[in-house]
C-alpha positions, -999 to 999 in steps of 0.1 A, spaced: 0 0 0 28 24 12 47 14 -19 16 21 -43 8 57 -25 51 66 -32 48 55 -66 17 74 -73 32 106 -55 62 102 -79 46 101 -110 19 132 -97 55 149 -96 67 138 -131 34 147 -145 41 183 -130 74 185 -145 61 173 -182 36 200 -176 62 229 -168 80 216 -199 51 219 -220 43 248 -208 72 265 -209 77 252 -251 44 268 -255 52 300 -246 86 299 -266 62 285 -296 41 319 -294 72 342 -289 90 317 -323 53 329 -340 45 366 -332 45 385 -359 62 412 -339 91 394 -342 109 405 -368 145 393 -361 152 356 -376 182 351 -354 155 355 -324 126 336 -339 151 306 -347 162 307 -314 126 299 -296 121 277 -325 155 254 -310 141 264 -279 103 252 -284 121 219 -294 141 221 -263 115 219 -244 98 191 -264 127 169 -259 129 175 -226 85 166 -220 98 133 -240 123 124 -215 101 131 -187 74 114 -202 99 79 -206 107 82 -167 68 81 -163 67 52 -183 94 34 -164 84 41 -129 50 27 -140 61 -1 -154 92 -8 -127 78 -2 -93 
């Protein structure tokens, strides 16, 4: 039971790091898109960024999947 109620905790706090990754690509996304933006050096750069962030909700979302599937 103990066990089960750790596990749980741990993935509620991998969830909420996935989240802050997503959210945190989104907002690069919409910086990467505004039209305000003129400069291409910055607009690539939240683009690299965005995918950053993408990476990093894929990684996170693979340590979900292996404390699922290990504990």
């Amino acid at each position: 039971m103990i066990q089960n109620q750790n596990k749980k905790k741990i993935i509620r706090d991998f969830e909420m790091m996935k989240s802050f990754e997503e959210s945190t690509r989104n907002v690069y996304i919409k910086v990467h898109t505004d039209a305000r933006v003129k400069d291409t050096e910055i607009q690539n750069t939240f683009k690299e960024l965005a995918a950053d962030e993408q990476r990093h909700a894929e990684i996170v979302q693979e340590i979900i999947n292996i404390i699922e599937n290990a504990l």
